[in-house]
mmCIF file of the N, C-alpha and C atoms, coordinates in Angstrom:
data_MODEL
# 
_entry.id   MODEL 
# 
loop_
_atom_site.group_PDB 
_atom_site.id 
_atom_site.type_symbol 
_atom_site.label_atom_id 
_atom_site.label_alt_id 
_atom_site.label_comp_id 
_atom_site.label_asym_id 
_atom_site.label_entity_id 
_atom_site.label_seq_id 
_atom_site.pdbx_PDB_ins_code 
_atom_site.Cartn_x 
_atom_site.Cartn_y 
_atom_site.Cartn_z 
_atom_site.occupancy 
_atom_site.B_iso_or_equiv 
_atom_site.pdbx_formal_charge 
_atom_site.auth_seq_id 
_atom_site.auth_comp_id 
_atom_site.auth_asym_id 
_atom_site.auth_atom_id 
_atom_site.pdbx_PDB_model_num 
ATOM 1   N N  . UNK A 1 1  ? 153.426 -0.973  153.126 1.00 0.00 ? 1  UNK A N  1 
ATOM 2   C CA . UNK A 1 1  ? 153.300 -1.386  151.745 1.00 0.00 ? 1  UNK A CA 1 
ATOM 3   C C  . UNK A 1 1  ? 153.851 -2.811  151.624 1.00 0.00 ? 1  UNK A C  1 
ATOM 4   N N  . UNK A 1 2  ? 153.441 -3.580  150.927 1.00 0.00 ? 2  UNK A N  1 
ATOM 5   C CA . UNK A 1 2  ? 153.316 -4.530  150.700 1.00 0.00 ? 2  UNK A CA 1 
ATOM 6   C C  . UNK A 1 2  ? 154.128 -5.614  149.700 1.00 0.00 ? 2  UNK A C  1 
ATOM 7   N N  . UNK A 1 3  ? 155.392 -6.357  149.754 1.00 0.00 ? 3  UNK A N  1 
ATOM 8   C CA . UNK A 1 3  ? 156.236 -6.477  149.085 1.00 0.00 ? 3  UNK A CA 1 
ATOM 9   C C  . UNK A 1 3  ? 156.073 -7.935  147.928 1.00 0.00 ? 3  UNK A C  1 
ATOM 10  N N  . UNK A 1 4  ? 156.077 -8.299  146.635 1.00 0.00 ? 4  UNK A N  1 
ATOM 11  C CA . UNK A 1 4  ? 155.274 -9.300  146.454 1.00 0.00 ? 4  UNK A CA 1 
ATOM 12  C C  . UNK A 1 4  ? 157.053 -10.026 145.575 1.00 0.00 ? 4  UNK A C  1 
ATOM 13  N N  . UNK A 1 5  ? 157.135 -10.893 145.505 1.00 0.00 ? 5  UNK A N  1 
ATOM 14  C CA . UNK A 1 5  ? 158.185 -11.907 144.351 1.00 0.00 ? 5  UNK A CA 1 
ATOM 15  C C  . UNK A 1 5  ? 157.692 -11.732 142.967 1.00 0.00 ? 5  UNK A C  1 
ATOM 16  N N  . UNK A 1 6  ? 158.652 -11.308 142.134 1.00 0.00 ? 6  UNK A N  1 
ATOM 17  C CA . UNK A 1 6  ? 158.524 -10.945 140.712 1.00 0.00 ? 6  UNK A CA 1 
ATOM 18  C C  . UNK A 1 6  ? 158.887 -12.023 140.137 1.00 0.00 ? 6  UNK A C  1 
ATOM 19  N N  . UNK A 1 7  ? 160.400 -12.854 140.860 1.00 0.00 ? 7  UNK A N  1 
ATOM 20  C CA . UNK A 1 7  ? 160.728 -13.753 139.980 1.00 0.00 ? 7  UNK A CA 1 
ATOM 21  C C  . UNK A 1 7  ? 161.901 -13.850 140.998 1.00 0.00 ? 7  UNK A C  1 
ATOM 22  N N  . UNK A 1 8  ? 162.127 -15.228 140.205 1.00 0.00 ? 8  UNK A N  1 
ATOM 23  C CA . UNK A 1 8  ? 163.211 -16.088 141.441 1.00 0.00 ? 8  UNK A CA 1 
ATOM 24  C C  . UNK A 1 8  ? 164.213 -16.558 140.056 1.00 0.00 ? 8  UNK A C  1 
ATOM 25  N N  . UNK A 1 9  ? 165.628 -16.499 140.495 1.00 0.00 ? 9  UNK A N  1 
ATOM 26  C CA . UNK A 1 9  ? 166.753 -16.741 139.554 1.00 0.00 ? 9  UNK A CA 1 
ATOM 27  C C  . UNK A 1 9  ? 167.687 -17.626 140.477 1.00 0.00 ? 9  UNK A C  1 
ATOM 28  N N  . UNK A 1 10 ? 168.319 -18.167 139.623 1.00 0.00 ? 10 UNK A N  1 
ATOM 29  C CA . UNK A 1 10 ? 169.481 -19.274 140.251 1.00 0.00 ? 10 UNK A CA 1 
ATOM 30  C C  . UNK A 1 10 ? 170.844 -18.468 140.283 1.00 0.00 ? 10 UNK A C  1 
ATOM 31  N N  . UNK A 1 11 ? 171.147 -17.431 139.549 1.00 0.00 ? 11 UNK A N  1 
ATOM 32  C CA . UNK A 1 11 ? 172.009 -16.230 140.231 1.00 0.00 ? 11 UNK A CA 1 
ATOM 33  C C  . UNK A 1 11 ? 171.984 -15.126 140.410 1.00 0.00 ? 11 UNK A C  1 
ATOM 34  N N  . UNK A 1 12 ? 172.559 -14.344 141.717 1.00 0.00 ? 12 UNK A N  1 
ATOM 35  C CA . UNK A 1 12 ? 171.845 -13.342 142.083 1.00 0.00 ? 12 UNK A CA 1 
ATOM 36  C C  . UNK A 1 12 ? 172.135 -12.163 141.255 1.00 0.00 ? 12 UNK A C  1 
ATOM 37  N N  . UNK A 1 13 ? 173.490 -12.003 140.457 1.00 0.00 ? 13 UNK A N  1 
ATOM 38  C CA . UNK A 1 13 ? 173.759 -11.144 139.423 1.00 0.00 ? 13 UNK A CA 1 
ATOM 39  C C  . UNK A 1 13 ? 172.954 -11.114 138.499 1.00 0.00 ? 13 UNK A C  1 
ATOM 40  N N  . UNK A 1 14 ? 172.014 -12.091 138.051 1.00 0.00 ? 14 UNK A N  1 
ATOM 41  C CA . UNK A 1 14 ? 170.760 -11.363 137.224 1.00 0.00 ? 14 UNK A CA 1 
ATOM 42  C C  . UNK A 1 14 ? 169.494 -10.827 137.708 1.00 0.00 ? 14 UNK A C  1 
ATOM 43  N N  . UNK A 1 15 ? 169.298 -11.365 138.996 1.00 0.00 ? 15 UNK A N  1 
ATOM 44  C CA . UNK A 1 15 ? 168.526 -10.199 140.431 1.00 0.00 ? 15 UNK A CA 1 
ATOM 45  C C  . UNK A 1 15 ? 169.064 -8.856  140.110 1.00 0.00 ? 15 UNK A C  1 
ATOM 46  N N  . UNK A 1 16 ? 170.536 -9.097  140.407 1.00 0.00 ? 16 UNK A N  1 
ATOM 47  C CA . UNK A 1 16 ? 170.971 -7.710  140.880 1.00 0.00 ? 16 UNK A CA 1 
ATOM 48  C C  . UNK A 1 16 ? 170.176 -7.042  139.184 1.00 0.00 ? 16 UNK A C  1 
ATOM 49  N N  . UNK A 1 17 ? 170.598 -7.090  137.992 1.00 0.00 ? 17 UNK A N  1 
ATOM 50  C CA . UNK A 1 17 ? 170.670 -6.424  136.582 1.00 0.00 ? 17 UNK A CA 1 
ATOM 51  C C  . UNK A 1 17 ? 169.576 -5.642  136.639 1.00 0.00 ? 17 UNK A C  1 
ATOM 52  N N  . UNK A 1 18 ? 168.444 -7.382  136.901 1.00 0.00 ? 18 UNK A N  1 
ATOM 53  C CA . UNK A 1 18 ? 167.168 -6.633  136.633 1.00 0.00 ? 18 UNK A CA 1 
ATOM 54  C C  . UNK A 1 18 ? 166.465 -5.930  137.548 1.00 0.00 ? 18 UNK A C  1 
ATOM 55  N N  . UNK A 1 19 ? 166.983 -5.897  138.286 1.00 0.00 ? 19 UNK A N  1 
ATOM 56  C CA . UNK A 1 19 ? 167.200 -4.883  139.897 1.00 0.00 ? 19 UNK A CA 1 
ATOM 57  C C  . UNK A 1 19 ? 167.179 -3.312  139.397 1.00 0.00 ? 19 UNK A C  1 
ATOM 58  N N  . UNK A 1 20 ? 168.708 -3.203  139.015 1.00 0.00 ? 20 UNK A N  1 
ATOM 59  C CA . UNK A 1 20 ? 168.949 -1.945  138.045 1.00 0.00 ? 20 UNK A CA 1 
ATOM 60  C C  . UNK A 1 20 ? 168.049 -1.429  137.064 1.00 0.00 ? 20 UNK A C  1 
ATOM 61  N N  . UNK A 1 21 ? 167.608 -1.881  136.647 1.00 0.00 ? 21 UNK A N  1 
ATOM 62  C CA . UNK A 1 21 ? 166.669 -1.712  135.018 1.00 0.00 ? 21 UNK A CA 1 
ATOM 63  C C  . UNK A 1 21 ? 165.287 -1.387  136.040 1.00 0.00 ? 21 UNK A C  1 
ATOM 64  N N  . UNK A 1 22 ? 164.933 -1.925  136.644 1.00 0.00 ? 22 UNK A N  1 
ATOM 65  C CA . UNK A 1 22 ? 164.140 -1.498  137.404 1.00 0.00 ? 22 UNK A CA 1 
ATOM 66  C C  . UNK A 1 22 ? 164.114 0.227   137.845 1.00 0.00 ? 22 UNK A C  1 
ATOM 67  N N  . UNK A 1 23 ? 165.371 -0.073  138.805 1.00 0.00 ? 23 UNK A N  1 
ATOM 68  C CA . UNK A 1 23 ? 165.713 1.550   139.412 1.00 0.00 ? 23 UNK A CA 1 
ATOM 69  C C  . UNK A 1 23 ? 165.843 2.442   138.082 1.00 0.00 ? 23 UNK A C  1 
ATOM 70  N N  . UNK A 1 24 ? 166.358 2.384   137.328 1.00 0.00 ? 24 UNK A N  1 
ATOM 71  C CA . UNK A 1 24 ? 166.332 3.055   136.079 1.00 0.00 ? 24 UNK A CA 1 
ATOM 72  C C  . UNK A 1 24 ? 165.060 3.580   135.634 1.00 0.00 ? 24 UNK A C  1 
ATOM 73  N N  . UNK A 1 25 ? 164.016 3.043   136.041 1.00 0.00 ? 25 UNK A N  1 
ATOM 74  C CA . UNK A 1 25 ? 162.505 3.505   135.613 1.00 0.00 ? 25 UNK A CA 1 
ATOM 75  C C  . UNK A 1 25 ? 161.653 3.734   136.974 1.00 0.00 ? 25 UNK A C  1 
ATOM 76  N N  . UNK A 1 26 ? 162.351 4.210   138.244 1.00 0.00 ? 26 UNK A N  1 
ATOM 77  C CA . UNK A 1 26 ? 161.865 4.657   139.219 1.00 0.00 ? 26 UNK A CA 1 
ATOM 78  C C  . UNK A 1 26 ? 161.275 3.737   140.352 1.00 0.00 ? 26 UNK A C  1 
ATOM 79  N N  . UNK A 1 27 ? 161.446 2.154   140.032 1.00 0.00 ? 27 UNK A N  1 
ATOM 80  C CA . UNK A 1 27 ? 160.328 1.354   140.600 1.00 0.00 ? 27 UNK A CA 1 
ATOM 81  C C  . UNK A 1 27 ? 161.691 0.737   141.826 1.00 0.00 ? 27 UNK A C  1 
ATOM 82  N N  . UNK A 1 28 ? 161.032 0.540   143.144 1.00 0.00 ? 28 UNK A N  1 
ATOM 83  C CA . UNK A 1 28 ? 161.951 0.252   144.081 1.00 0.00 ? 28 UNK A CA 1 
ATOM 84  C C  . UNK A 1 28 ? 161.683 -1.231  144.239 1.00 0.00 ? 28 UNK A C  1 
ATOM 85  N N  . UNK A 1 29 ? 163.080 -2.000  144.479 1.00 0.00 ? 29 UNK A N  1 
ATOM 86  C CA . UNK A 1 29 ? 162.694 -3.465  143.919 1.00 0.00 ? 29 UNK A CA 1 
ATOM 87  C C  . UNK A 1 29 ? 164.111 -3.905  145.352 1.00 0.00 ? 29 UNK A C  1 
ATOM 88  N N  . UNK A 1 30 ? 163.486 -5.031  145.914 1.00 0.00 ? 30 UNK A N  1 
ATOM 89  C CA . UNK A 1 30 ? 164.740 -5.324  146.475 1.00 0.00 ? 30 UNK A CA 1 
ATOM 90  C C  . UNK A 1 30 ? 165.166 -7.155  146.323 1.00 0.00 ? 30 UNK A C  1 
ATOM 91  N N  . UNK A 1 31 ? 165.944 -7.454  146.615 1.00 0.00 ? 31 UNK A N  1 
ATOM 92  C CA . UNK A 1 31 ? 166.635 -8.858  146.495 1.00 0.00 ? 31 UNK A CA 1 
ATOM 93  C C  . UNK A 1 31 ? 166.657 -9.851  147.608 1.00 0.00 ? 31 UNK A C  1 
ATOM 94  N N  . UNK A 1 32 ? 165.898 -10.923 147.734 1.00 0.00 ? 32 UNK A N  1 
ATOM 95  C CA . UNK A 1 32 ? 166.070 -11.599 149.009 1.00 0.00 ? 32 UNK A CA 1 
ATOM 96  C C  . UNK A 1 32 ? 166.894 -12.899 148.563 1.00 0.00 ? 32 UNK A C  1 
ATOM 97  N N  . UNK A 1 33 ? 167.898 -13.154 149.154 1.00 0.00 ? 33 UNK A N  1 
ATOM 98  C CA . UNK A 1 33 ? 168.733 -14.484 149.235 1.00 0.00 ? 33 UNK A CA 1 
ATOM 99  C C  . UNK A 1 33 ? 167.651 -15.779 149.024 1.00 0.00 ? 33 UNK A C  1 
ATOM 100 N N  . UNK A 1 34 ? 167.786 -16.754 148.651 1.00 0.00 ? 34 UNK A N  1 
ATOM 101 C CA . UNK A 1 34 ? 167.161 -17.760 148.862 1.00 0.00 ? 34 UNK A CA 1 
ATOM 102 C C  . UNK A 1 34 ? 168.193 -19.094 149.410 1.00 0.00 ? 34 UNK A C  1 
ATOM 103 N N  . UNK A 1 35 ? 169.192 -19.162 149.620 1.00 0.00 ? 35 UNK A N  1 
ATOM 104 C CA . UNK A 1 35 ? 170.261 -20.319 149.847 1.00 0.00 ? 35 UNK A CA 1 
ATOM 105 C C  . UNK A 1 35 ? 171.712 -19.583 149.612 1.00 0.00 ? 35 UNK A C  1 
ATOM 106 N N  . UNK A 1 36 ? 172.284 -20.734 150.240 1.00 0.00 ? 36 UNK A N  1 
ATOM 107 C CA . UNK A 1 36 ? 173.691 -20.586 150.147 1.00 0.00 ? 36 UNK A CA 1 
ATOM 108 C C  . UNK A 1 36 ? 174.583 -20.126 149.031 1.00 0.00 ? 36 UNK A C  1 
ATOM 109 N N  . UNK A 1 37 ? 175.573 -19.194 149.020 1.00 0.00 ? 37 UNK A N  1 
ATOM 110 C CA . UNK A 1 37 ? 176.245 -19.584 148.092 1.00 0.00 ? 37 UNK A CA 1 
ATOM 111 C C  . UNK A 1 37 ? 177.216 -20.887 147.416 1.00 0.00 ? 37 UNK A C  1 
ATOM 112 N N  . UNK A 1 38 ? 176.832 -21.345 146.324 1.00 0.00 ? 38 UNK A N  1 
ATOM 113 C CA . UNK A 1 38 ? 177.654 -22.513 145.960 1.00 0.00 ? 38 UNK A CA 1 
ATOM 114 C C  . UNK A 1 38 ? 178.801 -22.468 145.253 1.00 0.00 ? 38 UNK A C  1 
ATOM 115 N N  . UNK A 1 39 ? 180.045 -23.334 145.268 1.00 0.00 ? 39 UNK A N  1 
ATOM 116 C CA . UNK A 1 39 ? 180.935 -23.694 145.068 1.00 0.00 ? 39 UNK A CA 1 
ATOM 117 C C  . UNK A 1 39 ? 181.207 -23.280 143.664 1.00 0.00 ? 39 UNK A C  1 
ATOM 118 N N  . UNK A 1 40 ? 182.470 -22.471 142.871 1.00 0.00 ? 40 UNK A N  1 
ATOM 119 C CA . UNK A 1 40 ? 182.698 -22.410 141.454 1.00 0.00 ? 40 UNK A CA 1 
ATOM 120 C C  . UNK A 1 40 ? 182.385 -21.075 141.079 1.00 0.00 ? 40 UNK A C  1 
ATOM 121 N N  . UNK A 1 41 ? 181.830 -20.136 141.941 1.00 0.00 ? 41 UNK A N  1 
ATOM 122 C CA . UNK A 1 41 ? 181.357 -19.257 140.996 1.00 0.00 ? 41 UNK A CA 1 
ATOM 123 C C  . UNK A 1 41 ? 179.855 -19.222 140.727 1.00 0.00 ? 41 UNK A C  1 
ATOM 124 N N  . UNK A 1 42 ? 179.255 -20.326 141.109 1.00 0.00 ? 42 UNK A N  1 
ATOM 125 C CA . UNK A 1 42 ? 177.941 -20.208 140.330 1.00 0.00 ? 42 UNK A CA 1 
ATOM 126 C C  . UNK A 1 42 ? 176.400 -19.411 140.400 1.00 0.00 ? 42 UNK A C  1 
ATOM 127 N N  . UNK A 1 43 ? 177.242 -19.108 142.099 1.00 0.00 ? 43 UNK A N  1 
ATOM 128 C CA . UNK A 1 43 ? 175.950 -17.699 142.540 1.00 0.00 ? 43 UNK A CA 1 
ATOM 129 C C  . UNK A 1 43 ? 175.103 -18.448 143.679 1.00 0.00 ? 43 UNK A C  1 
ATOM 130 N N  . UNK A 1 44 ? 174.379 -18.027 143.358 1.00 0.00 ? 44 UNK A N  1 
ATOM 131 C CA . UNK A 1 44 ? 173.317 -18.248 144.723 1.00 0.00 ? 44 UNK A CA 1 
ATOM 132 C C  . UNK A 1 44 ? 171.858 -17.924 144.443 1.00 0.00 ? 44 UNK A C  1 
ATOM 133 N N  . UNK A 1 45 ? 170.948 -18.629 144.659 1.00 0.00 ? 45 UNK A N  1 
ATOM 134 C CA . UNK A 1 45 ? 169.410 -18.382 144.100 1.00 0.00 ? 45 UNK A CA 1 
ATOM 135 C C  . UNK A 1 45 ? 169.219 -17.139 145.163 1.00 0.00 ? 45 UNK A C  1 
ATOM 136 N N  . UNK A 1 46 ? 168.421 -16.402 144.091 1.00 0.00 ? 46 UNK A N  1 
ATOM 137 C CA . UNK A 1 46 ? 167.715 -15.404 144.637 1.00 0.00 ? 46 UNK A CA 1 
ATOM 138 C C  . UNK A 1 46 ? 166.552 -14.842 144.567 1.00 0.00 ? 46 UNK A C  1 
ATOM 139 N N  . UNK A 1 47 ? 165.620 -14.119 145.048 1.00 0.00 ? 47 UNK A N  1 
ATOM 140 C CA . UNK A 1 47 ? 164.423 -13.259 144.529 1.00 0.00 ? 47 UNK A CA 1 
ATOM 141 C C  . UNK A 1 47 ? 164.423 -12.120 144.560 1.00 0.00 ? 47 UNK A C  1 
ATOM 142 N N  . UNK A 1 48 ? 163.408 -11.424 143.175 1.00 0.00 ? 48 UNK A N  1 
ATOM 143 C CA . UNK A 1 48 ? 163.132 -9.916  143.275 1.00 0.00 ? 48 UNK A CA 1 
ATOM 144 C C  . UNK A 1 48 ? 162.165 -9.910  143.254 1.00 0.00 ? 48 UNK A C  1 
ATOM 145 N N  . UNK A 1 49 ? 161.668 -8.646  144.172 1.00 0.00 ? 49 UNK A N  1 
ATOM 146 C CA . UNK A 1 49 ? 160.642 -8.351  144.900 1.00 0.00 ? 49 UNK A CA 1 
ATOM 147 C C  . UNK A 1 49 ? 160.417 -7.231  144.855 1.00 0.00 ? 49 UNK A C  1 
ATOM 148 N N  . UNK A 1 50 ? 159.209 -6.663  144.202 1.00 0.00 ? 50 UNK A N  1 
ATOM 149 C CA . UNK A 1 50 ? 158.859 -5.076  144.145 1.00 0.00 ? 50 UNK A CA 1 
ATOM 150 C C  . UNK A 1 50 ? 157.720 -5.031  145.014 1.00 0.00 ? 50 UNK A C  1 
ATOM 151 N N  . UNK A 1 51 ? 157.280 -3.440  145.074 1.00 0.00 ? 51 UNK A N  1 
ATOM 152 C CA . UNK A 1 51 ? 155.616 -3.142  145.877 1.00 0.00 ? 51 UNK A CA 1 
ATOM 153 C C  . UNK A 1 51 ? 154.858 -3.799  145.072 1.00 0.00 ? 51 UNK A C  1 
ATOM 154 N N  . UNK A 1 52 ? 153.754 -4.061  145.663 1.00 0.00 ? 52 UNK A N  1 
ATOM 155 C CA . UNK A 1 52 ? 152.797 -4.904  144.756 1.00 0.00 ? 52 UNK A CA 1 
ATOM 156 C C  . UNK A 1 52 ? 151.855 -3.847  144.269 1.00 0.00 ? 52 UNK A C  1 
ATOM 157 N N  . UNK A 1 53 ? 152.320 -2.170  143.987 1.00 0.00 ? 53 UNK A N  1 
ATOM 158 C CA . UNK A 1 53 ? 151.400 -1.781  143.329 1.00 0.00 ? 53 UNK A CA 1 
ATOM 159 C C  . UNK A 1 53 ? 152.272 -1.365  141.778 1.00 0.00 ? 53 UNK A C  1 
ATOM 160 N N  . UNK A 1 54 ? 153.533 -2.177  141.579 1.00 0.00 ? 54 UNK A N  1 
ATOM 161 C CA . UNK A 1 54 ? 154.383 -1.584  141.032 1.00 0.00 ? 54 UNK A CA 1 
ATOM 162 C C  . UNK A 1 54 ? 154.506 -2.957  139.843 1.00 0.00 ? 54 UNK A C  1 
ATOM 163 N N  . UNK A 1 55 ? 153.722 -4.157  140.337 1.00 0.00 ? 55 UNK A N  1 
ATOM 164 C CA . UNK A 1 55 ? 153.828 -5.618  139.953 1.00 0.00 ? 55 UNK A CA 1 
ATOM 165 C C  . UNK A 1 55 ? 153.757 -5.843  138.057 1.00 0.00 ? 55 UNK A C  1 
ATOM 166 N N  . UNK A 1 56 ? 153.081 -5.180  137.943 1.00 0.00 ? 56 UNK A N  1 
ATOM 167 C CA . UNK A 1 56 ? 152.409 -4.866  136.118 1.00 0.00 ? 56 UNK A CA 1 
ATOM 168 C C  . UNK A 1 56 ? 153.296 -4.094  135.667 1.00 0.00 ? 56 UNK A C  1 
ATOM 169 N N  . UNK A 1 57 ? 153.630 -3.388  135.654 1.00 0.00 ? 57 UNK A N  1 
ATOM 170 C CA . UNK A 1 57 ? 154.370 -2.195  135.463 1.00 0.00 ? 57 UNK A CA 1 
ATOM 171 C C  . UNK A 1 57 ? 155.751 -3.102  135.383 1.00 0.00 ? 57 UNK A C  1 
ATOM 172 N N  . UNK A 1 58 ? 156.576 -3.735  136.150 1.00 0.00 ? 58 UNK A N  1 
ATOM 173 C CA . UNK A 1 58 ? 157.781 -4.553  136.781 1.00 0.00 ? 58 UNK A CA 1 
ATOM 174 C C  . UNK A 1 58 ? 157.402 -5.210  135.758 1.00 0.00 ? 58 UNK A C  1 
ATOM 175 N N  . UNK A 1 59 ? 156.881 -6.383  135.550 1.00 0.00 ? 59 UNK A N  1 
ATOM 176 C CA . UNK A 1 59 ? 156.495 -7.542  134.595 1.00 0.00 ? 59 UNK A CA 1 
ATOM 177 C C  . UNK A 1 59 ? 156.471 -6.620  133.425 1.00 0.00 ? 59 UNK A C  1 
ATOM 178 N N  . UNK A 1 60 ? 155.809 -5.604  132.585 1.00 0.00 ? 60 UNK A N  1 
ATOM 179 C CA . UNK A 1 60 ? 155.777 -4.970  131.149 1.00 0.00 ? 60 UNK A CA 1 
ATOM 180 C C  . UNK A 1 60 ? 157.607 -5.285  130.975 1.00 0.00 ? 60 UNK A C  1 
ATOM 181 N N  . UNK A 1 61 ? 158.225 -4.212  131.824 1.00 0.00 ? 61 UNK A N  1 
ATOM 182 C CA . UNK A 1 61 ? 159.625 -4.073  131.800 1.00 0.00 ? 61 UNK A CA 1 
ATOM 183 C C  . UNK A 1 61 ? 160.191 -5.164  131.366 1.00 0.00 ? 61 UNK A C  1 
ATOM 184 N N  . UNK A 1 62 ? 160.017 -6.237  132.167 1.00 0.00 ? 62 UNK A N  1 
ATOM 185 C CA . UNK A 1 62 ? 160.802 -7.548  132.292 1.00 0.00 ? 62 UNK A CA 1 
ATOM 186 C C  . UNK A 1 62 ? 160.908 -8.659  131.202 1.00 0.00 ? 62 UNK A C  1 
ATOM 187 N N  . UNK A 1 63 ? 159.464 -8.446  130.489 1.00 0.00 ? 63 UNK A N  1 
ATOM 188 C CA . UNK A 1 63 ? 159.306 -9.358  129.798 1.00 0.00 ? 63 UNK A CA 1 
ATOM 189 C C  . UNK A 1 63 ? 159.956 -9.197  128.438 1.00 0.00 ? 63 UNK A C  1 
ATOM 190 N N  . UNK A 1 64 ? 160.282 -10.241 127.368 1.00 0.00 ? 64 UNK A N  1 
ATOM 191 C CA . UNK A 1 64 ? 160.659 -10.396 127.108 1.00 0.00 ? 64 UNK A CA 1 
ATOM 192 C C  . UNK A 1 64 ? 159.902 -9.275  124.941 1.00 0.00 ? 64 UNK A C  1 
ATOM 193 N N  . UNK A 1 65 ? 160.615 -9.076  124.301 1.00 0.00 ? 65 UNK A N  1 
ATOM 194 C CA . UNK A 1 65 ? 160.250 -8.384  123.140 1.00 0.00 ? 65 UNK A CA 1 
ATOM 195 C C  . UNK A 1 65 ? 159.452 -9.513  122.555 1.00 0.00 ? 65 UNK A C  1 
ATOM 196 N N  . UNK A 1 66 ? 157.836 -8.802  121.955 1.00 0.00 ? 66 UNK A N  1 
ATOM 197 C CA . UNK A 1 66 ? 157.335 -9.257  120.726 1.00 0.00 ? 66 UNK A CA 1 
ATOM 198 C C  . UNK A 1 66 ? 157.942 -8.842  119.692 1.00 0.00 ? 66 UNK A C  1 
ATOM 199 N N  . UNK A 1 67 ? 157.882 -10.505 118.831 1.00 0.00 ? 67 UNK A N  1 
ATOM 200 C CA . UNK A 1 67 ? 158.310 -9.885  117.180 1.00 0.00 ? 67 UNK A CA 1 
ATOM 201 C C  . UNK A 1 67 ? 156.802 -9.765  116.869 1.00 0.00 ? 67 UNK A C  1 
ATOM 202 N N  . UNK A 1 68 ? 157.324 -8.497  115.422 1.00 0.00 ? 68 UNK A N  1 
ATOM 203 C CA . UNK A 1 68 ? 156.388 -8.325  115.054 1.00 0.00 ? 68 UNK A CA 1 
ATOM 204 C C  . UNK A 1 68 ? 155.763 -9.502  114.137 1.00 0.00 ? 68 UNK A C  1 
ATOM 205 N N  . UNK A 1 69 ? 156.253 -10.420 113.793 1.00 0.00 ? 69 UNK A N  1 
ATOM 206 C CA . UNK A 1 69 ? 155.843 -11.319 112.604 1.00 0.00 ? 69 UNK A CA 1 
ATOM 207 C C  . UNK A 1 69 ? 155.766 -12.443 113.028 1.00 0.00 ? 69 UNK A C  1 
ATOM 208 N N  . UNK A 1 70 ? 154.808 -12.859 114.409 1.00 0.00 ? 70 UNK A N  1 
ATOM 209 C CA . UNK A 1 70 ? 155.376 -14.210 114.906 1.00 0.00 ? 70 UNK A CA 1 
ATOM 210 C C  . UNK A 1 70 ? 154.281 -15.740 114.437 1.00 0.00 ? 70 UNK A C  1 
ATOM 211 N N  . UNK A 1 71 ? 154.025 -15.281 113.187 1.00 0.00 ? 71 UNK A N  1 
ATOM 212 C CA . UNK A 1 71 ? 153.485 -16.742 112.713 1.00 0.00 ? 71 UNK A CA 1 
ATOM 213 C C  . UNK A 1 71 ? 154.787 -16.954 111.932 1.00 0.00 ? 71 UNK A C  1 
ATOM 214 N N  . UNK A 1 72 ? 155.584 -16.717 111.444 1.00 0.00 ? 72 UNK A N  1 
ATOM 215 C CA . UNK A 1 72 ? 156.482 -16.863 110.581 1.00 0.00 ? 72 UNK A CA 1 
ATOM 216 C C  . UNK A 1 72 ? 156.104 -17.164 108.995 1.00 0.00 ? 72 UNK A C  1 
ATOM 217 N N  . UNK A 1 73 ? 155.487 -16.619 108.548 1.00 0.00 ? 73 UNK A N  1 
ATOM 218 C CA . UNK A 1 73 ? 154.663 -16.284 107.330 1.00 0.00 ? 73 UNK A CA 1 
ATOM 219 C C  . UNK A 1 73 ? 155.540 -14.748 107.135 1.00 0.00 ? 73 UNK A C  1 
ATOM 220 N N  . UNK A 1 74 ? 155.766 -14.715 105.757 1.00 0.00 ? 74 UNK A N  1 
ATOM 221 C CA . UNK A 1 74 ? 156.756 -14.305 105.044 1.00 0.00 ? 74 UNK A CA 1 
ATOM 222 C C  . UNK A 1 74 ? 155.259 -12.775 104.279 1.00 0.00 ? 74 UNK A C  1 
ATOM 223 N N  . UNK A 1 75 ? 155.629 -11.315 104.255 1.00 0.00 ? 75 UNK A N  1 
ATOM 224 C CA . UNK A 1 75 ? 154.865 -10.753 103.377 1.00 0.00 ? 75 UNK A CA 1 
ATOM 225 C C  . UNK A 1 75 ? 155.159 -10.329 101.868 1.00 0.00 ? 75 UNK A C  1 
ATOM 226 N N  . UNK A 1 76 ? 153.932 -10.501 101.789 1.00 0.00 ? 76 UNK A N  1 
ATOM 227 C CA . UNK A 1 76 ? 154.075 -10.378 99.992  1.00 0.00 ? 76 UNK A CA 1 
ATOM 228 C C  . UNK A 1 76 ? 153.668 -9.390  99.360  1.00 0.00 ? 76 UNK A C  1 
# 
């Protein structure tokens, strides 16, 4: 099976989160390093990577909430 990049972050603790939230809804997702860790605390780039039959499904999860009212027009 076939492993594809969902999304690449500049720290790996939000890999790891959305890692979790993942496993939480059954989908197996893993984390590949991309570089070093840097100086301060600031993490280390990383990627998550699910099956690529799991890719749509991963992305619904991930993305971010529609408002319902997004012309910003007020109802009357």
């Amino acid at each position: 099976m076939s492993w594809i990049t969902l999304l690449t972050t500049s720290t790996r603790w939000e890999a790891e989160l959305k890692q979790q939230l993942l496993a939480a809804h059954n989908i197996p997702a893993r984390i590949i390093d991309l570089g070093m860790v840097s100086y301060f605390g600031a993490g280390s780039p990383a990627a998550l990577q699910v099956h690529s039959q799991d890719k749509w499904t991963a992305l619904l999860l991930l993305s971010p909430l529609e408002e319902e009212n997004s012309t910003g027009a007020e109802d009357t």
